[in-house]
C-alpha positions in Angstrom: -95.2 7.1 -95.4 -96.3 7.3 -92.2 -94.9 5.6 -89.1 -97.2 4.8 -86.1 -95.8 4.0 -83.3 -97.2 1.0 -81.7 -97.6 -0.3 -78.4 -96.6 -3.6 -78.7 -93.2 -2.7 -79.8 -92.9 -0.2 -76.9 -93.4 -3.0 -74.4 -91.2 -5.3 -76.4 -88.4 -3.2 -75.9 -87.9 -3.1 -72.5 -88.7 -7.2 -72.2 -86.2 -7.5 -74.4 -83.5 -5.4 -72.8 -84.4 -7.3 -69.3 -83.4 -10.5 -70.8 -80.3 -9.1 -72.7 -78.5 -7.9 -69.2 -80.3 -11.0 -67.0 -77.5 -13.2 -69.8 -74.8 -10.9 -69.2 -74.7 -10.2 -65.8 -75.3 -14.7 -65.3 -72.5 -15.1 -67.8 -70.0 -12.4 -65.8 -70.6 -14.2 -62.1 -69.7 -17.2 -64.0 -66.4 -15.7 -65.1 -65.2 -14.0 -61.8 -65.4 -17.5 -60.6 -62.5 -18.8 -62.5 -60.8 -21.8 -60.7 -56.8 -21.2 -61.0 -55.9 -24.4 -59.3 -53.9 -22.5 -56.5 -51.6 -24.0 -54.5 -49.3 -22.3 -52.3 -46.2 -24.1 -51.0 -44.6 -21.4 -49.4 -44.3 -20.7 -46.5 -45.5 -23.3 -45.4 -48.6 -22.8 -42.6 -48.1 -23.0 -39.6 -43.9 -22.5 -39.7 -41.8 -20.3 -38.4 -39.5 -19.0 -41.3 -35.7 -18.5 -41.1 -35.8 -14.7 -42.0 -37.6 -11.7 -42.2 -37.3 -12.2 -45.7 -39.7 -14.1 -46.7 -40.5 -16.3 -49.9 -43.7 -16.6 -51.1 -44.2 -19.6 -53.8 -46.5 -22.1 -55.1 -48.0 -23.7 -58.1 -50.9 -22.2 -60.8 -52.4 -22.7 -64.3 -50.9 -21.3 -66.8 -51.8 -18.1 -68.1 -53.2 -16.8 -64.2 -52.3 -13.8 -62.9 -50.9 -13.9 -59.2 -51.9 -11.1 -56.7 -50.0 -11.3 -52.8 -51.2 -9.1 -49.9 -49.9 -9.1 -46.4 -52.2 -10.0 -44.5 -55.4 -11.4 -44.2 -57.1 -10.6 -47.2 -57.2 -8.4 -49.9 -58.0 -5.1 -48.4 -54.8 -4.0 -47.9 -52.1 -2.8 -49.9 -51.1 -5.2 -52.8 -47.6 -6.0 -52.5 -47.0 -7.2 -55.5 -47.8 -9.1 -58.9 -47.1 -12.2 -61.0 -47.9 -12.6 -64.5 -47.0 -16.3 -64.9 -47.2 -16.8 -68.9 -47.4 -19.9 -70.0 -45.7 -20.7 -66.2 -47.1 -23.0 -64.1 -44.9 -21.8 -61.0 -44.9 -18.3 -59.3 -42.4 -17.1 -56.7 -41.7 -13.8 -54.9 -40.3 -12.6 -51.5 -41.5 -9.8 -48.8 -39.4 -8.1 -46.6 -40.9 -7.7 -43.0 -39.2 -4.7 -40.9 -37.3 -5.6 -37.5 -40.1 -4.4 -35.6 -42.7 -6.1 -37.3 -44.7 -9.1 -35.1 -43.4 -12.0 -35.7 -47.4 -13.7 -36.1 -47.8 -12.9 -40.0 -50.2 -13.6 -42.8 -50.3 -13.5 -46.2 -53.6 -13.5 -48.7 -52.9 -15.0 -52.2 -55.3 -14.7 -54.9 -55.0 -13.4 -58.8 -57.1 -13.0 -61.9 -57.7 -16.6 -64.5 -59.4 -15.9 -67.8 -60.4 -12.8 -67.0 -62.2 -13.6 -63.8 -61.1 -13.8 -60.0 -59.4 -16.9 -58.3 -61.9 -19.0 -57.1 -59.3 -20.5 -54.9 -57.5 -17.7 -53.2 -55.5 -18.6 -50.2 -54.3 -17.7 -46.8 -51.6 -18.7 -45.2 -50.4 -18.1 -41.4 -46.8 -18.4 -40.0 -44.2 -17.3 -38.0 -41.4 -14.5 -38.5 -38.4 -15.2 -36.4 -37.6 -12.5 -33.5 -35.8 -9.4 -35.2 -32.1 -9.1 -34.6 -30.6 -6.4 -32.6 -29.9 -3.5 -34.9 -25.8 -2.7 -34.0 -25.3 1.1 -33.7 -23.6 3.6 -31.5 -24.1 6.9 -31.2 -22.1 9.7 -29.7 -24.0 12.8 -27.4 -21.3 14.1 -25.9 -18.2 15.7 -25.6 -19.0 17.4 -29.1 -16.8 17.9 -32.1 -14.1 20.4 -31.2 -12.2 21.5 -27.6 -13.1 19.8 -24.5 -12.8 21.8 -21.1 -10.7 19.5 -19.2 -8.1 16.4 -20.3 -10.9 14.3 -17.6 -14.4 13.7 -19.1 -17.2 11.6 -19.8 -18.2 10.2 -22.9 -22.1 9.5 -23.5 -24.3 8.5 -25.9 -26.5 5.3 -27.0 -25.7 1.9 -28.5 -27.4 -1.1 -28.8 -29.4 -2.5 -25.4 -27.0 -5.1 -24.3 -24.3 -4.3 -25.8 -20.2 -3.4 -24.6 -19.4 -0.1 -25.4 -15.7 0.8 -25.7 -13.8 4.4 -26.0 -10.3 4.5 -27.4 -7.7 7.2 -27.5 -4.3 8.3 -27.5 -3.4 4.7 -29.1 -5.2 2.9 -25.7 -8.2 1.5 -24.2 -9.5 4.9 -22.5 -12.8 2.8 -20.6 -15.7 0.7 -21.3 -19.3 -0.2 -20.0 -21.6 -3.2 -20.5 -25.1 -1.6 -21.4 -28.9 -2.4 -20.1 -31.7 -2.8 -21.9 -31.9 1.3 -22.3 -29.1 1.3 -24.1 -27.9 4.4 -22.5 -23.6 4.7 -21.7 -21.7 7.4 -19.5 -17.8 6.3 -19.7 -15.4 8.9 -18.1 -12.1 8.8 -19.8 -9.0 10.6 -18.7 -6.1 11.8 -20.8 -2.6 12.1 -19.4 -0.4 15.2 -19.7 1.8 13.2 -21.7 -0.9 13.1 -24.6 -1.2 15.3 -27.7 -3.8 18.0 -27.7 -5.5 16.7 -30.8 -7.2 13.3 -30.2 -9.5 11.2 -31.7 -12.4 9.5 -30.1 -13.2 6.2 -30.9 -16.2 4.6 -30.0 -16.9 1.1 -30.7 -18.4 -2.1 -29.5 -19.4 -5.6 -29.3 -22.8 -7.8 -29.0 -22.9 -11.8 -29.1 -19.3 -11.9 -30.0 -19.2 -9.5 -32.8 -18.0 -6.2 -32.9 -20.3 -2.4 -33.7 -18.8 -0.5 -36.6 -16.7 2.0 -34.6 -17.9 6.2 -34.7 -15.3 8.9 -34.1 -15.0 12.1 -33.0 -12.3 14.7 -32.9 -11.3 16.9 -30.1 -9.0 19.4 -28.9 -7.4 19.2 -25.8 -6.6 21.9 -23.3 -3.1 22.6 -23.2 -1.1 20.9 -20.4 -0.2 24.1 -17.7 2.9 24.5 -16.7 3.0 22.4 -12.7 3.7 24.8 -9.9 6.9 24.8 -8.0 5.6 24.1 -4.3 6.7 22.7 -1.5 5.0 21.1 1.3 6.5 20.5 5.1 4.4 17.4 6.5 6.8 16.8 9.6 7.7 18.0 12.0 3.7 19.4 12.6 3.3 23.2 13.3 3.6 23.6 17.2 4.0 19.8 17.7 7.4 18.8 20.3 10.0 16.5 18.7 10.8 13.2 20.0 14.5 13.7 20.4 16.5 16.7 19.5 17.3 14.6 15.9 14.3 16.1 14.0 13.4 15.0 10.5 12.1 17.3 8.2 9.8 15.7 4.9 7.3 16.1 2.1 7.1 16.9 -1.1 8.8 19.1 -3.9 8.8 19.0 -8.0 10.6 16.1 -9.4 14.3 17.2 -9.8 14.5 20.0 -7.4 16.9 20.5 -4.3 15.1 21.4 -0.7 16.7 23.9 1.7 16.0 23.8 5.5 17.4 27.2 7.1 17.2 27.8 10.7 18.3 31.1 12.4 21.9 30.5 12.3 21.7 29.5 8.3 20.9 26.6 6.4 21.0 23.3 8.6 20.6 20.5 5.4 19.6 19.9 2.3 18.6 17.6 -0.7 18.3 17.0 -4.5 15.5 15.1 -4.9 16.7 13.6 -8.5 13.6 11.8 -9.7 11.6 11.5 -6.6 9.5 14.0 -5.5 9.6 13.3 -1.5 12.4 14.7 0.7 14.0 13.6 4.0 16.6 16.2 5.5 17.3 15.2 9.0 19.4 17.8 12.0 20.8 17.1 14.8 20.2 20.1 17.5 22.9 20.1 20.3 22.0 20.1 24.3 22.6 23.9 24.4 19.7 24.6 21.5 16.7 26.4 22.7 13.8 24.1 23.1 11.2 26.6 20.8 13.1 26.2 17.1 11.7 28.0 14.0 12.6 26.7 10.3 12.2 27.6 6.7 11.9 24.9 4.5 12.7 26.7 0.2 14.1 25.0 -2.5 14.9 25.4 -6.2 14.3 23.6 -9.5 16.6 24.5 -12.7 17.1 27.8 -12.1 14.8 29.2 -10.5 13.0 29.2 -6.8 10.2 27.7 -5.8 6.8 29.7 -5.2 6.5 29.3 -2.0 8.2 28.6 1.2 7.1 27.2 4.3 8.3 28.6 7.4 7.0 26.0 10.9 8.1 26.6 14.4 8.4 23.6 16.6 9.9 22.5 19.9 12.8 20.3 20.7 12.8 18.4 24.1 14.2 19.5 26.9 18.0 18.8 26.9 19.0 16.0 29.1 20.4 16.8 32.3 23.1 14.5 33.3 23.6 14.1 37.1 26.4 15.5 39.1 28.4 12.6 39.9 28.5 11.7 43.5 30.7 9.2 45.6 28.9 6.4 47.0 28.1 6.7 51.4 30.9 5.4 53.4 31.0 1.9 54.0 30.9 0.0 57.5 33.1 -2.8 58.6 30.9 -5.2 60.3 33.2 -7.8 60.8 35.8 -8.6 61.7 35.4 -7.0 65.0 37.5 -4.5 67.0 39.6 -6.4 68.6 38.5 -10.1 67.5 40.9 -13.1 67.5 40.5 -14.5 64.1 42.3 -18.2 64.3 43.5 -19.7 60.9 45.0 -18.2 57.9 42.1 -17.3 56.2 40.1 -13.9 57.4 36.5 -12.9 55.9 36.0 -8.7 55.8 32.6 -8.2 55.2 30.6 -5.1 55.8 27.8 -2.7 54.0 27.4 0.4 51.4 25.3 1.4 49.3 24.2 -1.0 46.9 26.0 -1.7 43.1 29.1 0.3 44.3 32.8 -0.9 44.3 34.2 -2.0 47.3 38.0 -1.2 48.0 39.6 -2.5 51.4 43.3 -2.1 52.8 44.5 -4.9 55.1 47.8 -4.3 56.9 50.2 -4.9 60.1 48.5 -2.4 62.5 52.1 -1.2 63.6 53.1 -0.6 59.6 50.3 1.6 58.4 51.3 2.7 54.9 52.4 6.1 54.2 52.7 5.9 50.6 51.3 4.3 47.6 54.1 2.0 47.2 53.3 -0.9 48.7 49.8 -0.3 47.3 50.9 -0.6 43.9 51.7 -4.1 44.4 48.4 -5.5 45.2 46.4 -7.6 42.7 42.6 -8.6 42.3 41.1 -11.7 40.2 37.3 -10.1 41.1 35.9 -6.6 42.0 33.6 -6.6 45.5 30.6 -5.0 44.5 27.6 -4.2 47.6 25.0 -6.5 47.0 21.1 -5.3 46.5 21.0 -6.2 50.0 23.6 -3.5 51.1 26.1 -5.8 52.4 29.1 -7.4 51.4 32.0 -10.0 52.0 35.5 -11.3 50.8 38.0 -13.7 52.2 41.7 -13.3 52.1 43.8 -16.2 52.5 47.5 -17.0 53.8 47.2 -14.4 56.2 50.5 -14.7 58.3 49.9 -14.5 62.4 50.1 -11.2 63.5 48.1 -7.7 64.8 46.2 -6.6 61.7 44.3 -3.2 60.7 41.4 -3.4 58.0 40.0 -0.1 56.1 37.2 0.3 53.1 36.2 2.8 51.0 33.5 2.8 48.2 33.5 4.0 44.5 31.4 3.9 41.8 32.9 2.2 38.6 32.3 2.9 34.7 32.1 0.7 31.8 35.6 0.6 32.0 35.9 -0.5 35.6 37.7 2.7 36.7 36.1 5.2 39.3 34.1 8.0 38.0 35.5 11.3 38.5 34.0 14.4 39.2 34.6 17.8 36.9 38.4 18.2 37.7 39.1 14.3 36.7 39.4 13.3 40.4 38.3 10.5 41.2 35.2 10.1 43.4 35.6 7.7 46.6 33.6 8.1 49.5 35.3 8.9 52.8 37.3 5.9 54.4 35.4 3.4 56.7 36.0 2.3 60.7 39.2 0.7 61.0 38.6 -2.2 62.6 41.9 -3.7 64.5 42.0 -7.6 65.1 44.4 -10.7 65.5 45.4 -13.4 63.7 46.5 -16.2 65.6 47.9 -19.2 63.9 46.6 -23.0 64.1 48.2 -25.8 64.5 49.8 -25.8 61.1 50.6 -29.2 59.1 53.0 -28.6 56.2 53.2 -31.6 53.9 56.8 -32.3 53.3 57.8 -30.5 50.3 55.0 -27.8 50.5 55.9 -24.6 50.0 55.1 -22.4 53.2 54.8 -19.3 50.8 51.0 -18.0 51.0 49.7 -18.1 47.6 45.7 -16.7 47.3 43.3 -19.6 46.7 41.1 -19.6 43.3 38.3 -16.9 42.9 39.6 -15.3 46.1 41.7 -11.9 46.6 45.5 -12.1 46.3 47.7 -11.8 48.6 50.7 -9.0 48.1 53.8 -11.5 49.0 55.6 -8.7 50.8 57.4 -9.3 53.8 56.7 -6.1 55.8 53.0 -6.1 55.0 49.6 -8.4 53.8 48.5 -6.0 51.6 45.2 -7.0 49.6 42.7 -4.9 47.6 39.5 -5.9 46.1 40.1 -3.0 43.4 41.6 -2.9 39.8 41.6 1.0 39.4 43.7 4.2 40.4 42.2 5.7 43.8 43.6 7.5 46.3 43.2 5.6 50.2 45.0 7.4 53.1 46.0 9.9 51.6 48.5 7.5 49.3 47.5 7.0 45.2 46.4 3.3 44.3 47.8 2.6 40.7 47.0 -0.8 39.6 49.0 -1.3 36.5 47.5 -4.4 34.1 51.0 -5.0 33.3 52.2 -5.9 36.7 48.8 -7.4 37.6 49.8 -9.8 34.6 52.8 -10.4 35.7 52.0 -11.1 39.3 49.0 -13.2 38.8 51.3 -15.1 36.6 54.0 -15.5 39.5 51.6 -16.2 41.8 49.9 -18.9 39.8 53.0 -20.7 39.2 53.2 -20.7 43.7 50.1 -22.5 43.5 51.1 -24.9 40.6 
């Protein structure tokens, strides 16, 4: 049998086919349009989530499958899939990296029936800022010896943070960081501390602390110190104030400083637990003013390493005047041959000013020839030249009569004695004029009952009491006046003042 082929059926075909894929391809659009009834409830549009994890949830008919993109749309990587079952729910969560933006999106969509959502959804929100990531790192010193027991510790932490380096069982330093994050801390270990340490670097942001990172180093040996001394004063070539010099400055704790001169050692001093000395000398009057020292010492048992020699000066020694009598004094008054009327007569005269005065009044035909009647004579007050150069005392009860008056002039010590010169003698100035002069008496009234005794009046030279003689002298001190020695014995002016008072009383 043959078979013709027609051309009917050969156009059929084709028609036929044309109409078979127009129905498939109208019924497949129809599927890919599945609705889903998609609804996502988180997050939320529009919100600001509490972390950087993020859940992602809603609602969907059962059966669907759920697809979840960051961002936009679907043309990015999917991050994950939901087959719900016979669920009606769907939940997941993303994880967003601390330096992702915090503006987000997220594209939900999924396959229904075997089509495409036809209800897929975006949804924008908000990530909150990313929390400071707590770390610290250590650059330097490295692992191992350090060069010195001072350094500095660097290396990076967390912007804003405290950064805090421990050792030896103590807070070593710390620095509050900027925004580079960057820390330089120097630290310093003591001599006291072990060679191997620990480093330990920790810190703290918003109130809590940054996991701590160690490192362990070596540390140099502590050398042994040296044994110096140092001489600070008296300064090399300086002159000393006074010939008591004071040598100081510094030596090991615990060890004794020398100072030697040229003559052998002139002090020393264990310093104990200081490490200052103070060693001071007293040079006499005789020592050369240009001095030379060495200052040496020793701690245990051995010397220092070094010593310090310094030459210096002393001042020049002081010269103490040659002691000199004071110029003669001049009677002024009374005058040769004056007629003084009344009992009491005023010797007054000049000398050079602050020195003792001494004067001798006597009966001009008795002039005394020994020291005798000298010893005898009292004084309540010293006549002393005024600045002026001149000077004056009265002597009361003086009986009628032809009288002599003599002065000399000393200069008195502490004691009230006359200096002396290098043999111990004392040193009076030569005797004054001797002035001659008469007392004539007034008409005297004596109260009945009055003693006619003279007796000296209050703050005023005393008179002697002797019948052969008015001796009075303004001087409480041995001199020598006439060639006769002047020995005033406290004792006896004592006694006499005493006998005399009781006249007056």
């Amino acid at each position: 049998m043959k078979n013709f082929f027609s051309w009917r059926r050969a156009l059929a075909v084709p028609a036929a086919l044309t109409l078979a894929l127009s129905g498939a391809l109208l019924t497949s659009t129809a599927a890919q349009a599945a609705p889903a009834a998609l609804v996502v409830t988180s997050p939320v549009a529009g919100s600001t989530v509490d972390s950087r994890t993020v859940t992602v949830s809603g609602t969907v008919l059962a059966g669907a499958i759920v697809d979840i993109y960051k961002g936009v749309d679907a043309s990015g990587t999917r991050e994950t899939r939901i087959n719900t079952g016979n669920a009606t729910t769907f939940s997941t969560t993303l994880t967003y990296a601390v330096d992702a933006p915090v503006a987000q999106s997220i594209y939900v969509t999924g396959i229904y029936g075997g089509s495409g959502f036809s209800d897929p959804k975006r949804v924008d929100f908000t990530l909150p800022a990313a929390a400071p990531v707590k770390f610290i790192t250590i650059d330097s010193p490295a692992a191992g010896p350090v060069a010195s027991r001072s350094f500095t510790v660097t290396g990076t932490a967390t912007p804003n943070s405290i950064v805090i380096v421990r050792g030896a069982d103590r807070e070593l330093g710390r620095q509050s960081l900027d925004a580079s994050g960057a820390f330089s801390i120097p630290v310093v270990f003591t001599d006291a501390d072990a060679i191997n340490q620990t480093l330990s670097v920790n810190g703290l942001l918003g109130g809590s602390g940054i996991d701590p990172v160690t490192r362990d180093i070596v540390l140099p040996a502590v050398a042994a110190p040296a044994k110096t001394v140092t001489l600070d004063s008296p300064v090399a070539g300086s002159t000393a104030t006074s010939r008591l010099v004071t040598f100081s400055g510094t030596a090991p704790v615990g060890s004794t400083v020398v100072v030697t001169g040229p003559a052998g050692e002139l002090g020393r001093q264990n310093l104990g637990s200081g490490s200052t000395y103070s060693i001071s000398v007293t040079y006499s009057e005789t020592a050369p003013v240009a001095q030379t020292v060495t200052v040496s010492g020793f701690v245990g048992a051995s010397g220092f390493d070094n010593t310090v020699e310094r030459s210096f000066n002393l001042p020049a020694a002081a010269v103490t005047p040659e002691a000199v009598a004071p110029a003669t004094p001049v009677i002024t008054s009374p005058v040769p041959a004056q007629v003084v009327v009344g009992q009491d007569v005023t010797i007054s005269g000049t000398g050079t000013p602050g020195a003792n005065i001494a004067f001798l009044l006597y009966p001009t035909d008795e002039a005394p020839q020994s020291s005798g009647p000298l010893e005898d004579a009292i004084t309540d007050s010293v006549i002393v030249v005024a600045a002026d150069g001149t000077w004056s005392s009265t002597v009361r009860m003086v009986k009628p009569g032809e009288y002599s008056v003599v002065a000399l002039s000393f200069f008195a010590d502490a004691n009230g004695e006359p200096t002396v010169d290098a043999d111990g003698n004392p040193l009076v100035s030569d005797l004054s004029n001797v002035v001659e002069f008469r007392v004539a008496a007034a008409t005297p009234i004596v109260p009945a009952g009055t003693s006619a005794t003279p007796v000296r009046a209050a703050g005023s030279l005393a008179f002697t009491g002797s019948d052969d003689s008015s001796l009075v002298i303004g001087l409480g001190a041995a001199l020598t006046l006439a060639g006769a020695g002047l020995v005033l014995a406290a004792r006896r002016r004592r006694a006499q003042l005493s006998t005399v008072d009781a006249q007056q009383d």
